[in-house]
N, CA and C atoms as a LAMMPS dump frame, in Angstrom:
ITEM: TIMESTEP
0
ITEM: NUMBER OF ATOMS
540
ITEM: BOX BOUNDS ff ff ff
-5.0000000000000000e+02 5.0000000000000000e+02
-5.0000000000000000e+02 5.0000000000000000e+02
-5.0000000000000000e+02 5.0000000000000000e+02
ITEM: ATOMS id mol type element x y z
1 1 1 N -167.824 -374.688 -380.465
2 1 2 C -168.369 -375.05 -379.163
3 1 3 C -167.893 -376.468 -378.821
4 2 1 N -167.284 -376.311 -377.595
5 2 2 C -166.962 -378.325 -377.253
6 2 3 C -168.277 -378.954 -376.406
7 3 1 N -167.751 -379.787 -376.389
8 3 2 C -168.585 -380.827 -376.148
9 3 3 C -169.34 -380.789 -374.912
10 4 1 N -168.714 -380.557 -374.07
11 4 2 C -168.91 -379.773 -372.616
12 4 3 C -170.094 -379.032 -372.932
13 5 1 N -169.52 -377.727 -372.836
14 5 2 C -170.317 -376.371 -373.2
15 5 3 C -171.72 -377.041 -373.856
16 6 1 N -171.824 -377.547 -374.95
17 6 2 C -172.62 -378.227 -375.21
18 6 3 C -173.832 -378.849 -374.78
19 7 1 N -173.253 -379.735 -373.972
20 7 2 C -174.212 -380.745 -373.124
21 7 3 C -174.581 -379.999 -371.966
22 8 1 N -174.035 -378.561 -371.243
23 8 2 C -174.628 -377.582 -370.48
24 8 3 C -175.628 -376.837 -371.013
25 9 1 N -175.47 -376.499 -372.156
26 9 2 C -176.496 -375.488 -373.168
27 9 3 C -177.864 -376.729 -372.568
28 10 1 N -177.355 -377.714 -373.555
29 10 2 C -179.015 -378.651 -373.644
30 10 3 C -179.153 -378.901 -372.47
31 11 1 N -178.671 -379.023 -371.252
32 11 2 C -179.272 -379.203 -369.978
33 11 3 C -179.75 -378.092 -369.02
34 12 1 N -179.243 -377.403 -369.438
35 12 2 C -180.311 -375.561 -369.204
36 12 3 C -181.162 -375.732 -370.005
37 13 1 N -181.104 -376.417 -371.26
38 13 2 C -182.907 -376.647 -372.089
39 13 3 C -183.741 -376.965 -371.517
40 14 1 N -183.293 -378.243 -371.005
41 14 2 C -184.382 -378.946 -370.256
42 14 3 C -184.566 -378.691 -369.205
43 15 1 N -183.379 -378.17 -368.422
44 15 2 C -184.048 -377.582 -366.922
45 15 3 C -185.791 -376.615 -367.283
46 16 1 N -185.291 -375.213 -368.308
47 16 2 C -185.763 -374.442 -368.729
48 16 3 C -187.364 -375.238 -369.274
49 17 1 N -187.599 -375.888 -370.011
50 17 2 C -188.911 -377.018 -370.377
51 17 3 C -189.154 -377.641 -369.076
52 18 1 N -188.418 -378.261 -368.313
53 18 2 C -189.358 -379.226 -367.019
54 18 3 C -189.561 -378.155 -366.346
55 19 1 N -189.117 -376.784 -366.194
56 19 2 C -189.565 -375.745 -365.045
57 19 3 C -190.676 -375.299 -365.637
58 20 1 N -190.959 -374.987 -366.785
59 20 2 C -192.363 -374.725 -367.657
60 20 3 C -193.12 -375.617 -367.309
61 21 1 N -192.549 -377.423 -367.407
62 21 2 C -194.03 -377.908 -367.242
63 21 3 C -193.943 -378.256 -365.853
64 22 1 N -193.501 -377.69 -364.894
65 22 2 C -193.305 -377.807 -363.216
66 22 3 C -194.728 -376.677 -363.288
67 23 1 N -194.765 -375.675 -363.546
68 23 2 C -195.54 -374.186 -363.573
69 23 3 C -196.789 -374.937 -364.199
70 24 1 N -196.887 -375.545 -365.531
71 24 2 C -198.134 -375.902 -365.861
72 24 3 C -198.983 -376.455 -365.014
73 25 1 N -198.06 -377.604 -364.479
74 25 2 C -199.127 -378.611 -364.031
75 25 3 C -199.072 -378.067 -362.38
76 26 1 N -198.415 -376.812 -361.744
77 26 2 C -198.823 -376.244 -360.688
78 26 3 C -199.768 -375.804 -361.075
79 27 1 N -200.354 -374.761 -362.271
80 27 2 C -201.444 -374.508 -362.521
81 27 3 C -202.76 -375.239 -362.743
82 28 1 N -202.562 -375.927 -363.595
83 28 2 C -203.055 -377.732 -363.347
84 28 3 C -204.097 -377.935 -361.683
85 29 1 N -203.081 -377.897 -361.039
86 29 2 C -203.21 -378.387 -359.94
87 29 3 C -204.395 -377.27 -359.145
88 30 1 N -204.278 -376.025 -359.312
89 30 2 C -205.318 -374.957 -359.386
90 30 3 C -206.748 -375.65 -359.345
91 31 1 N -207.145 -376.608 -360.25
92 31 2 C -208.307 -376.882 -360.524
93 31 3 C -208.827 -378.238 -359.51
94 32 1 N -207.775 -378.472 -358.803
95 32 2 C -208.333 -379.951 -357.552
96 32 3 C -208.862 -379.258 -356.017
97 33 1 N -209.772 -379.205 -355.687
98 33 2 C -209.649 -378.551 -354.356
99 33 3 C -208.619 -379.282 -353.335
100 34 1 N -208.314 -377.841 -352.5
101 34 2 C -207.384 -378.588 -351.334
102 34 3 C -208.215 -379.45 -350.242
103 35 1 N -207.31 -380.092 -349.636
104 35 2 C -208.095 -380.801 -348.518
105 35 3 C -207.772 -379.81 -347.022
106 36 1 N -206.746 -378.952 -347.078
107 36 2 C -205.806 -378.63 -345.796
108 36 3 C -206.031 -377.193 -346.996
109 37 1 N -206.052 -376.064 -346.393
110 37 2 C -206.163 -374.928 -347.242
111 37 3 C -205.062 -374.549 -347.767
112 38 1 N -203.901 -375.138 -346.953
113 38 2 C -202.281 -374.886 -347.496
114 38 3 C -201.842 -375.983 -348.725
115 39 1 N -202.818 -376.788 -347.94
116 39 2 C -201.749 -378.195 -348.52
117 39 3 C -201.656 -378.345 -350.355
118 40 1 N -201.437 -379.198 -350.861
119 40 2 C -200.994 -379.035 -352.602
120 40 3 C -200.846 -381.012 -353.066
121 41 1 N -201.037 -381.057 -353.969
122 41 2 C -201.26 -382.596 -354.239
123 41 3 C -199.528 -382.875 -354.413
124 42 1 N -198.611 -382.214 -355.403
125 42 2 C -197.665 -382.026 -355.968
126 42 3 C -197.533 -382.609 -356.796
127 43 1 N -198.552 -381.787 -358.227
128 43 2 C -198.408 -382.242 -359.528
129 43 3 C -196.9 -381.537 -359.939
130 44 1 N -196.296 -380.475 -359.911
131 44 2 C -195.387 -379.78 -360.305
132 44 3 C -194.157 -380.624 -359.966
133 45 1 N -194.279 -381.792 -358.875
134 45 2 C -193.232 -381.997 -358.492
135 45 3 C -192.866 -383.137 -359.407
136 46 1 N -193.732 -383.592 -360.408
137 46 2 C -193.364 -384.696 -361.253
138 46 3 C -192.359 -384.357 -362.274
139 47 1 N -192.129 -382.98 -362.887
140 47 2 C -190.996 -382.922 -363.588
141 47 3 C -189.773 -383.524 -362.962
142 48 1 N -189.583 -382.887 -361.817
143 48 2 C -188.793 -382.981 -360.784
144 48 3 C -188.323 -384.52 -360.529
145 49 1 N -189.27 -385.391 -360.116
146 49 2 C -189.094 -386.781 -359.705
147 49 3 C -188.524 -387.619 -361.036
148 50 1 N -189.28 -387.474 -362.607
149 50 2 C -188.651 -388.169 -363.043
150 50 3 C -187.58 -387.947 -364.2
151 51 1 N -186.782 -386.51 -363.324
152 51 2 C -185.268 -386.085 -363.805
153 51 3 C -183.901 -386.279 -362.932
154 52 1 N -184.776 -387.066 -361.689
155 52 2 C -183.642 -387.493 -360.923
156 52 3 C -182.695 -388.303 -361.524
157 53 1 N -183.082 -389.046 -362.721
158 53 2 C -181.789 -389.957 -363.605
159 53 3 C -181.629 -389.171 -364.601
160 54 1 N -181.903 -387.952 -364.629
161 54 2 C -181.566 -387.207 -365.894
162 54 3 C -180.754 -386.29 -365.833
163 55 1 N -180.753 -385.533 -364.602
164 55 2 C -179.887 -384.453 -364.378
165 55 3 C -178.956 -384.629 -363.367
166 56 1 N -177.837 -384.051 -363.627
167 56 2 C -176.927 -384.176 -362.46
168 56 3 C -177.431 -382.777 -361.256
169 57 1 N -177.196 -383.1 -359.867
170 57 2 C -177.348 -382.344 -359.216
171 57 3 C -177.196 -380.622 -358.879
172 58 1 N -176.335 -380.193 -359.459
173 58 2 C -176.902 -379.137 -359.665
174 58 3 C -178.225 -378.04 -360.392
175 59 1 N -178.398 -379.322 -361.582
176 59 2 C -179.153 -378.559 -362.653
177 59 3 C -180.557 -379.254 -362.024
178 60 1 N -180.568 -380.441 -360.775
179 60 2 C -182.15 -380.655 -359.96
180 60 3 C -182.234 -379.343 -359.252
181 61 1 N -181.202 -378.796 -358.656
182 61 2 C -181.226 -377.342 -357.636
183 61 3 C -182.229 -376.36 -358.188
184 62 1 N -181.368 -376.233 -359.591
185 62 2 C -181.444 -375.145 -360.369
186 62 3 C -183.285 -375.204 -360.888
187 63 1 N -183.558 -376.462 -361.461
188 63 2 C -185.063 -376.937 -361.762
189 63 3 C -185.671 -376.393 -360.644
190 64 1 N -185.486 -377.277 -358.937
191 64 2 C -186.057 -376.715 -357.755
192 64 3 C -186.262 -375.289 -357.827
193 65 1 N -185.725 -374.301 -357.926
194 65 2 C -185.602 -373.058 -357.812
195 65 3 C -185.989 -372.036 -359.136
196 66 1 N -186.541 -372.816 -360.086
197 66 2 C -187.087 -372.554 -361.092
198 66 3 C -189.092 -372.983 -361.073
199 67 1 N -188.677 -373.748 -360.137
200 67 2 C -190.44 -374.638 -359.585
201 67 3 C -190.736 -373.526 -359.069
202 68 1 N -189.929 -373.012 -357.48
203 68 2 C -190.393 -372.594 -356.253
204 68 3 C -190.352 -370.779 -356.858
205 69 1 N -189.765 -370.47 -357.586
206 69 2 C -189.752 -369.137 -357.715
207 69 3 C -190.757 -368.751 -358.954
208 70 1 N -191.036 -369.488 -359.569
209 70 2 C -192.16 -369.52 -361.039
210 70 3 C -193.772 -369.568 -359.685
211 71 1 N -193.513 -370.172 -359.364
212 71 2 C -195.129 -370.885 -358.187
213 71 3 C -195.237 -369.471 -357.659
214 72 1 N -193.991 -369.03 -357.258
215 72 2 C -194.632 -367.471 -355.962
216 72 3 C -195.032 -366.743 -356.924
217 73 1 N -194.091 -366.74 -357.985
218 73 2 C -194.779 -365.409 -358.762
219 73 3 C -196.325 -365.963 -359.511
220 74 1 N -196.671 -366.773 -359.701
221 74 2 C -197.378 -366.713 -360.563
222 74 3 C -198.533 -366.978 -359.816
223 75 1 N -198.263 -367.201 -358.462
224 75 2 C -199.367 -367.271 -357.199
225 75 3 C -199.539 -365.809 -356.546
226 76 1 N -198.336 -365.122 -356.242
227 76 2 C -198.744 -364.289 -355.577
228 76 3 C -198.182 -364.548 -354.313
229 77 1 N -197.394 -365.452 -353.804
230 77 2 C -196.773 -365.656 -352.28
231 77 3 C -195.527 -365.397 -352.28
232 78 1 N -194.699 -364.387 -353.723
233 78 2 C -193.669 -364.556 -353.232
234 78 3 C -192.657 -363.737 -351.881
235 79 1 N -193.712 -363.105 -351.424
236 79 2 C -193.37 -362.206 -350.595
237 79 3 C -194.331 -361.995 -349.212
238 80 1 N -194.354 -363.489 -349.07
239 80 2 C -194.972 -364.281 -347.887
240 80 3 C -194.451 -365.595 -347.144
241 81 1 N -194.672 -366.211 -345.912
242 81 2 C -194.445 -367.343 -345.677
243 81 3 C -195.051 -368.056 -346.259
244 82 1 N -196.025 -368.534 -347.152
245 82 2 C -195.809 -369.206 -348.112
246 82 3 C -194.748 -370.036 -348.81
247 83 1 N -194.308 -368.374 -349.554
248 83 2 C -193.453 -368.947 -350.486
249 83 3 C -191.776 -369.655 -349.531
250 84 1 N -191.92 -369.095 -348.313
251 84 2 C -190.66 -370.22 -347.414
252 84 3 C -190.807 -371.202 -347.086
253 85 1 N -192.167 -371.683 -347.244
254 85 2 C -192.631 -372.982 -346.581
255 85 3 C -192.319 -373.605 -348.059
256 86 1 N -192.838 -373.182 -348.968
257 86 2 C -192.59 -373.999 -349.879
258 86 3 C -191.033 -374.459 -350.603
259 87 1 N -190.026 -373.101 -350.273
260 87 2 C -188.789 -373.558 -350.769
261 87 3 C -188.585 -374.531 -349.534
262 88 1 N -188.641 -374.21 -348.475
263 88 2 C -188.205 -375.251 -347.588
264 88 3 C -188.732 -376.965 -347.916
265 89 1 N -189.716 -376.816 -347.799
266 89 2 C -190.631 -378.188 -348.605
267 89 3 C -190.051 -378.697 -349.687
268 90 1 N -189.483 -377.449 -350.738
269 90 2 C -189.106 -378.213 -352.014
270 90 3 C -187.589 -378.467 -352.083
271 91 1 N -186.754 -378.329 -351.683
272 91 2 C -185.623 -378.238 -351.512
273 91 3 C -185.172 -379.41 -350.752
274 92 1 N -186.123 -379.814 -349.524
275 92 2 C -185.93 -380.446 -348.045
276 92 3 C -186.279 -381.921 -349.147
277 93 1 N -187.453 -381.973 -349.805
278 93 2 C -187.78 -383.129 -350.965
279 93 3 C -186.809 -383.344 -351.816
280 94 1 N -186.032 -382.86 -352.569
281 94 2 C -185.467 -382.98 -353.678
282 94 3 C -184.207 -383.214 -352.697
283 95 1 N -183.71 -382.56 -352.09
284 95 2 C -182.248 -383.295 -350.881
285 95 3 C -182.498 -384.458 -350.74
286 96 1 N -183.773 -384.823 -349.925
287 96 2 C -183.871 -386.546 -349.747
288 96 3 C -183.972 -387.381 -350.715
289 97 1 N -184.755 -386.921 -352.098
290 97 2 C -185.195 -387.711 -353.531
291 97 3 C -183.501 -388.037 -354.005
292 98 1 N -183.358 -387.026 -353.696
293 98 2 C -181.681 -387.601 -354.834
294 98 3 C -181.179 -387.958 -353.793
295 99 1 N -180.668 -387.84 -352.453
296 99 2 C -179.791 -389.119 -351.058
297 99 3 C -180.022 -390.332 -351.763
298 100 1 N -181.797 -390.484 -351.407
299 100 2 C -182.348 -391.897 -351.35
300 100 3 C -181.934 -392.452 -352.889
301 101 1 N -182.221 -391.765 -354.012
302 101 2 C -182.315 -392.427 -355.221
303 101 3 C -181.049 -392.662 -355.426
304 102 1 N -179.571 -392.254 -354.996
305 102 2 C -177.972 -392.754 -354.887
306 102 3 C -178.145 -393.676 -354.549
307 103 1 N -178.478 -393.651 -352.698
308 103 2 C -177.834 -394.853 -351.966
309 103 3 C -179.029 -395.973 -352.638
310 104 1 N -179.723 -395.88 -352.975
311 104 2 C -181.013 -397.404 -353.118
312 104 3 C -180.571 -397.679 -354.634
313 105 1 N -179.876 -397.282 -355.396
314 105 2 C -179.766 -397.538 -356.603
315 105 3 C -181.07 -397.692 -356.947
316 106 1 N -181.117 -399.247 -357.715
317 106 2 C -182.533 -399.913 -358.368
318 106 3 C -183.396 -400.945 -357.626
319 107 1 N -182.482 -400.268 -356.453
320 107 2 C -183.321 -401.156 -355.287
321 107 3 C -184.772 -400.517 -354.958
322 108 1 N -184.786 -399.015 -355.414
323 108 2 C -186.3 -398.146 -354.54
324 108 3 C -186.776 -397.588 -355.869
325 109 1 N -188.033 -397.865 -356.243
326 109 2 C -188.724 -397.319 -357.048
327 109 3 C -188.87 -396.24 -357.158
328 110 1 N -189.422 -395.492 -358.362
329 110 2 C -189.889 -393.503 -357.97
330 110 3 C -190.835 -393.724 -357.105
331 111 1 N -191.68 -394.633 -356.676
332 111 2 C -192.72 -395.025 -355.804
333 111 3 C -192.24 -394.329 -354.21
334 112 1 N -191.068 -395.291 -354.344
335 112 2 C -190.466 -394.921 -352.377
336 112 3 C -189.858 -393.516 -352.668
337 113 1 N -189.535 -393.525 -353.652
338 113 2 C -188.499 -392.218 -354.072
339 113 3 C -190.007 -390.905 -353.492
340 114 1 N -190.636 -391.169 -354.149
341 114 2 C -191.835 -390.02 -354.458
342 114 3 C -192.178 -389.71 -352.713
343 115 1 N -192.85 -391.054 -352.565
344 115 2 C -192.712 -391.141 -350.714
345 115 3 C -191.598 -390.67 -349.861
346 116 1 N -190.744 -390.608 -350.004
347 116 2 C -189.641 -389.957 -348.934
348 116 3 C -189.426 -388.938 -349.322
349 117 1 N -189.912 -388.517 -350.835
350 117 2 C -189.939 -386.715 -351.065
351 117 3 C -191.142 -386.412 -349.759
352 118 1 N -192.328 -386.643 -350.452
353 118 2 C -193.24 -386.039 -350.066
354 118 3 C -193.658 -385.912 -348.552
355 119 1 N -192.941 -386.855 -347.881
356 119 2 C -192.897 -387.154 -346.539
357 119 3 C -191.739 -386.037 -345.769
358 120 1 N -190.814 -386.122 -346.45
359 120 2 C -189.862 -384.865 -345.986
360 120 3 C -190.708 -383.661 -346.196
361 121 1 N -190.55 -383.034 -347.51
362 121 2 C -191.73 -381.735 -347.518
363 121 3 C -192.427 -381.567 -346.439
364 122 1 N -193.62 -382.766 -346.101
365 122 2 C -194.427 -382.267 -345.396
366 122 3 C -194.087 -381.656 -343.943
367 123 1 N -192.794 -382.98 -343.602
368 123 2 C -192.642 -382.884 -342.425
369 123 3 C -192.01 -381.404 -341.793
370 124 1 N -190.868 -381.365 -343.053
371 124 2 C -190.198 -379.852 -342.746
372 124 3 C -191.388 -378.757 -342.427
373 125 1 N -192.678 -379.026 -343.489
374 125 2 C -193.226 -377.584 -342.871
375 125 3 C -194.18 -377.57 -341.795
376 126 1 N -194.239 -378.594 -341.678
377 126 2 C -194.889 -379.14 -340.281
378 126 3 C -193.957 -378.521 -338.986
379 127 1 N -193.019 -378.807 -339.452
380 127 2 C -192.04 -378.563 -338.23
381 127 3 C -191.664 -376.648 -338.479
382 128 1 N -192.103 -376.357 -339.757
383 128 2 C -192.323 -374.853 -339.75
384 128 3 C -193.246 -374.122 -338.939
385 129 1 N -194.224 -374.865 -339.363
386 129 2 C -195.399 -374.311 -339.106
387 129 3 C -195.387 -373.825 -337.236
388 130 1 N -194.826 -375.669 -336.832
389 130 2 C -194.814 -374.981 -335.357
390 130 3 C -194.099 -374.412 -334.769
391 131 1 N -192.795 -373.453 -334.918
392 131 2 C -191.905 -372.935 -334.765
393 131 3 C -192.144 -371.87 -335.159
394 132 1 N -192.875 -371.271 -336.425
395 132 2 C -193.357 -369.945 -336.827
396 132 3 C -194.598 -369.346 -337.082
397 133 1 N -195.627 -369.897 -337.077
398 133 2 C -196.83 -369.947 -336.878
399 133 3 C -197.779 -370.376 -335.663
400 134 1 N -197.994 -371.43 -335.658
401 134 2 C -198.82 -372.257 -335.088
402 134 3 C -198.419 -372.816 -333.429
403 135 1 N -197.675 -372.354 -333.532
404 135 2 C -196.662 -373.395 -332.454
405 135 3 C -197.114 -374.794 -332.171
406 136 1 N -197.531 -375.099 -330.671
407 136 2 C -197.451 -376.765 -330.839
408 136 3 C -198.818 -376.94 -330.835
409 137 1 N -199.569 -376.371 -330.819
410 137 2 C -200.984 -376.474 -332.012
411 137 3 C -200.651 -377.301 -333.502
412 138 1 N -199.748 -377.175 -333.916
413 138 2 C -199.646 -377.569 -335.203
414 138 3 C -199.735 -379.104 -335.152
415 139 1 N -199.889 -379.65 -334.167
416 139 2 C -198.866 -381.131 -333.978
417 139 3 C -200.281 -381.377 -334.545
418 140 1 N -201.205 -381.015 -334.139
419 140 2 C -202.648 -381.472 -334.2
420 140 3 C -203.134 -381.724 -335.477
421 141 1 N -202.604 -380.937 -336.802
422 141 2 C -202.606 -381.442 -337.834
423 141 3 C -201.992 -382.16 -338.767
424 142 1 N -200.826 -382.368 -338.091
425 142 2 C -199.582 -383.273 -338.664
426 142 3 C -199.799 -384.744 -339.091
427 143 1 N -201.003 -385.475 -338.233
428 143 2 C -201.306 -386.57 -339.141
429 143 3 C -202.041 -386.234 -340.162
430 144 1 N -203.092 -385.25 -340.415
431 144 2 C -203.938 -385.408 -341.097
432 144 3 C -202.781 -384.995 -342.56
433 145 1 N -202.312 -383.642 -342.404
434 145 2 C -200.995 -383.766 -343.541
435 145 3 C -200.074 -384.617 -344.003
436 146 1 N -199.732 -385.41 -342.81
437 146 2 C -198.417 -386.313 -343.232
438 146 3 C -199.655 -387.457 -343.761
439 147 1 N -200.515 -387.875 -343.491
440 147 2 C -201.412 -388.94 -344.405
441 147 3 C -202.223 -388.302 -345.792
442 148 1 N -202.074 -387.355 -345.817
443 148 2 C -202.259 -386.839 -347.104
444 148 3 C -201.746 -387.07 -347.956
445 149 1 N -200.425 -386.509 -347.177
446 149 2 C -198.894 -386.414 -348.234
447 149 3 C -198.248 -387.73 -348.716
448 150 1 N -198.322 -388.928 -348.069
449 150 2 C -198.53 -389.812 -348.386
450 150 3 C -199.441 -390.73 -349.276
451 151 1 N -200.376 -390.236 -349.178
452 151 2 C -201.341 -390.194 -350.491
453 151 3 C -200.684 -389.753 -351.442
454 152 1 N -200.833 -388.742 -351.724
455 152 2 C -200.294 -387.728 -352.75
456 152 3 C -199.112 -388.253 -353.156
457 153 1 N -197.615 -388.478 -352.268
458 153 2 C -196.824 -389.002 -352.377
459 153 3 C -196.774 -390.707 -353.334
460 154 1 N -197.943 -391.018 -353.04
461 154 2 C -197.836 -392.413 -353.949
462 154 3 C -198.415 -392.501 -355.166
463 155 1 N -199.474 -391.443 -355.227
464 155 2 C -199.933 -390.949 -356.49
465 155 3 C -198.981 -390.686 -357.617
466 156 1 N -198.142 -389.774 -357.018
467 156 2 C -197.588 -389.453 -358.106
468 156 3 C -196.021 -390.177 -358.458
469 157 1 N -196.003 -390.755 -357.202
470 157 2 C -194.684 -391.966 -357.457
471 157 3 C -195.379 -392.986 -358.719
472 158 1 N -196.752 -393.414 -358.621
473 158 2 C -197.222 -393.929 -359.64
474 158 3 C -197.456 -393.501 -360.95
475 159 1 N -197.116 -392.681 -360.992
476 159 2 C -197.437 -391.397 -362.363
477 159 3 C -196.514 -391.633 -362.894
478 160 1 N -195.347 -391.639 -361.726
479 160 2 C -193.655 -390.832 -362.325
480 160 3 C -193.488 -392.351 -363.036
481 161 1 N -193.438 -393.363 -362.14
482 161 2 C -193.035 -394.614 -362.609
483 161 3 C -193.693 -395.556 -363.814
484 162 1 N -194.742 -395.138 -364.483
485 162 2 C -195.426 -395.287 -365.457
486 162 3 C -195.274 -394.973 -366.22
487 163 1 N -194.598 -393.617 -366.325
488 163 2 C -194.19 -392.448 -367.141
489 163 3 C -192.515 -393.068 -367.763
490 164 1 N -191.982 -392.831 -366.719
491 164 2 C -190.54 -393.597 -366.598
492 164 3 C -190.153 -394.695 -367.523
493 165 1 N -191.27 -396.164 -367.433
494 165 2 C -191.302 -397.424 -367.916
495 165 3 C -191.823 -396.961 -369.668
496 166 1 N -192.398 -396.212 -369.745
497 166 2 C -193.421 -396.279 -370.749
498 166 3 C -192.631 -395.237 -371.994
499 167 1 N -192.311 -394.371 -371.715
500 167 2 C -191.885 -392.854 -372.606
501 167 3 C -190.635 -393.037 -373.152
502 168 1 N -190.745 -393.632 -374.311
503 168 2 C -189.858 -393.512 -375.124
504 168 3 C -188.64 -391.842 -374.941
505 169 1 N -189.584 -391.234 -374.984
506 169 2 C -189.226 -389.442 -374.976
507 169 3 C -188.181 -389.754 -373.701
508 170 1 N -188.435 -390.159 -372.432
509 170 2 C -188.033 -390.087 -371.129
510 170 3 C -186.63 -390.93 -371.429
511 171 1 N -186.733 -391.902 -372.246
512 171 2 C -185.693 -392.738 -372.011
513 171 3 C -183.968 -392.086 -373.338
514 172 1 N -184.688 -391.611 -374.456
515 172 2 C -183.434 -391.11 -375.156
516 172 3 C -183.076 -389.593 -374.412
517 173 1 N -183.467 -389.425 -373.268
518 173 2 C -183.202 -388.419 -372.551
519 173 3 C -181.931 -388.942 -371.216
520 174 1 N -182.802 -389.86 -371.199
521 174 2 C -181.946 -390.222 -370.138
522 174 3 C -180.103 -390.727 -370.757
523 175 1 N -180.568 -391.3 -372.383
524 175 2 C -179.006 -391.637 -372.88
525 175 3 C -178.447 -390.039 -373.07
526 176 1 N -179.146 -389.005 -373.335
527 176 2 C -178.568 -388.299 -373.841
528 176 3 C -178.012 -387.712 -372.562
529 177 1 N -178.963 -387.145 -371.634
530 177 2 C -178.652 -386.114 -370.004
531 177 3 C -178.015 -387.045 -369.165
532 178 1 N -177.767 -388.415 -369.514
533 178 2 C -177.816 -388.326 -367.756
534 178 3 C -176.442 -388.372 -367.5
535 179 1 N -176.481 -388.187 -365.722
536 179 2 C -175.361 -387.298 -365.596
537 179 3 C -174.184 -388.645 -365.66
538 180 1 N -173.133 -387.974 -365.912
539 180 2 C -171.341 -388.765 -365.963
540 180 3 C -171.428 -389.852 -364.932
């Protein structure tokens, strides 16, 4: 086996482990009531946030789509708008998390990082919602979501970045994964 091949195997590992604990701590998340009956704190999305220096971009896709397709099934939406709001949400986050975390280098914390995820998400399904649901009724809840999500959004930028500074585990990961 070369070296290559290799370092793909172990990074399908870990995709494969952060999509497990993406699913846990969606389940996790089961136990907080919602505030918005849709809405979601986004514990799941912390695998996610602090593998943005770990994985190269395809294998964040691949994680994304290991989040969003583990969540329907194991919720039950995968064969609902739900589960589109949410790839859209998660996809629309993780596009902006990795833009922003390029162009800002070590200029933007997982803090802003977490915030311009969670702020995209919301907004995309906001902008779902009124286009396929709700129409412009929806606008009406768009602050109360987008100030949620912002909440939420800094919560767990504080999680990620604690996590980040602190975890030995996080950091011989990062010598080992991160990308070229």
């Amino acid at each position: 086996m070369n070296l290559h091949s290799d370092l793909h195997k172990r990074r399908i590992d870990l995709v494969a482990f952060l999509g497990a604990l993406c699913l846990f701590l969606s389940t996790v998340e089961y136990l907080f009531p919602k505030p918005i009956p849709f809405m979601r704190l986004g514990l799941a999305n912390l695998p996610i946030l602090v593998s943005l220096h770990l994985l190269p971009f395809p294998y964040l896709m691949l994680l994304t789509l290991v989040k969003v397709a583990g969540q329907g099934l194991v919720n039950g939406t995968l064969a609902s708008y739900v589960f589109i709001f949410s790839v859209a949400g998660s996809y629309s986050s993780v596009l902006a998390m990795y833009a922003v975390s390029r162009i800002s280098g070590r200029f933007l914390s997982l803090v802003g990082i977490s915030l311009v995820g969670s702020l995209t998400s919301n907004a995309v399904q906001v902008l779902l919602s009124i286009f396929f649901i709700f129409g412009k009724n929806a606008v009406m809840i768009a602050p109360l979501f987008l100030g949620i999500g912002t909440i939420s959004g800094l919560v767990i930028g504080l999680i990620a970045e604690k996590f980040v500074e602190r975890s030995r585990w996080h950091a011989e990961l990062r010598r080992l994964y991160a990308p070229e």
